[in-house]
Steps between C-alpha positions, in 0.01 A plus 500: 500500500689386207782226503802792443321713827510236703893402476556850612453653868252715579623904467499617894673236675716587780792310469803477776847354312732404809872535334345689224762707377704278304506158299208266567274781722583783245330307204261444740435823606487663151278265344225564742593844448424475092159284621407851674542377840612718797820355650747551756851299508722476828845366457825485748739713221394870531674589128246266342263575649593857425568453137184281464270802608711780253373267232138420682371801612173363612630192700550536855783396688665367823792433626470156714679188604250237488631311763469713755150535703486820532615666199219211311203671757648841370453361155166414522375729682652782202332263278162517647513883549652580099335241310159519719535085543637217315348251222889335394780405719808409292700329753789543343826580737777280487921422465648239376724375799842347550629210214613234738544148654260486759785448788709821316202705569472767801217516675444871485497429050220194598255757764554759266410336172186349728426834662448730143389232301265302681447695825462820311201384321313361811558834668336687193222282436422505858495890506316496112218194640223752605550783235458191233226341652292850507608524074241336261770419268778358792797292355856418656759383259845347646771538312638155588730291241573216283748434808172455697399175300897334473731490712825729453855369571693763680241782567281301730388795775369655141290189355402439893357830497333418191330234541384600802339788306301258317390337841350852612347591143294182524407520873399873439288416206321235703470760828411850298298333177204515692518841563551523110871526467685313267862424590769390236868424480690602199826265450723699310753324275896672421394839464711705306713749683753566767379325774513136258874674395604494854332192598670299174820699576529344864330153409792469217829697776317163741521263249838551354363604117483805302239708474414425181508129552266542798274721340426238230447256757199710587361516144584123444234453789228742381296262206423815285916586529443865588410733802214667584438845513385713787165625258395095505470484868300832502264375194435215723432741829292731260307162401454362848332853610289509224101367448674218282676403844200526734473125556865426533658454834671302732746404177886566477569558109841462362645782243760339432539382137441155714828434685573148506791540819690725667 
């Protein structure tokens, strides 16, 4: 196998996207789709997911709320039946959670933010574990963040969440690799869209500072000065599924244009 074949993924995988619909999970989803892959996406927002299929014919698609047990057993068990098993998990469901002191915080913001984000992927690796193990090509990637390696100042049930992401990726990778799956973390830097918008929007209405000002902020922290684009995580997901990737795992990899604080 040449050097180019090998940075690309196999054509066949079957590929689940959790929150696949939109942002992060769509570039995901269609880049697996363009490496021939067969995929199916679940996400919470039925128009997405809606409008993501009109364009995506072949993709398959659920409606789910990852943090609920028995909608994820649904999930999996459509997965199983449509895609015939799994190779790639793209653990990718998340929200951003309330911007915050700690003490302003209600607790029904903090179990939330815990329950999708960090919950959610335990309950769908849990449910994906035996379909993965049976693949010859099985590979989880968590879509943690660059909150996952610093600390975060007012959105601490998210970077909580986060890091504890990273905690399962490597204790997966050490339980599963010998069963010859590879689990990795992506840590996503500010990813351009609307979820950064809103979160920069209610970091600067908490901080007393325009929008603008705020928004800078973020840049000023980023060494490379600029954001990163939803089609960089997925070139690294695309990578990390790939022969080139075969040996990599138990490894949380920034795309981030290296964020020096948040």
């Amino acid at each position: 196998m040449n050097m180019i074949k090998r940075m690309s993924p196999h054509p066949g995988l079957r590929v689940l996207v959790t929150a696949g619909a939109s942002g992060i999970g769509a570039a995901i989803a269609r880049g697996f789709l363009e490496a021939e892959a067969k995929v199916l996406i679940c996400d919470i927002d039925d128009g997405a997911l809606q409008c993501f299929a009109r364009h995506h014919r072949e993709v398959a698609v659920v409606k789910a709320d990852i943090s609920d047990e028995a909608q994820v057993d649904a999930l999996l068990e459509t997965t199983a039946r449509k895609l015939g098993g799994l190779d790639v998990l793209i653990n990718n469901a998340g929200i951003a959670g309330p911007t915050g002191a700690i003490d302003e915080l209600s607790v029904e913001d903090i179990r939330r933010t815990l329950d999708i984000d960090l919950m959610g992927q335990f309950l769908v690796v849990r449910r994906a574990a035996p379909l993965l193990r049976a693949s010859e090509a099985g590979s989880i990637i968590n879509i943690s963040s660059v909150a996952g390696r610093l600390g975060y100042a007012l959105r601490t049930p998210y970077s909580a969440a986060k890091w504890g992401i990273v905690g399962l990726t490597q204790s997966l990778a050490k339980e599963m690799g010998p069963d010859g799956v590879r689990v990795n973390a992506i840590l996503p830097g500010v990813v351009r869209g609307a979820r950064i918008e809103s979160v920069i929007r209610e970091r600067a209405t908490a901080s007393g500072v325009a929008y603008e000002e705020m928004e800078a902020q973020y840049l000023s922290n980023i060494s490379l000065r600029r954001m990163v684009e939803p089609e960089d995580v997925a070139a690294m997901a695309l990578f990390l599924a790939s022969p080139g990737g075969a040996n990599i795992s138990g490894q949380a990899i920034s795309v981030c244009g290296n964020v020096e604080n948040l």
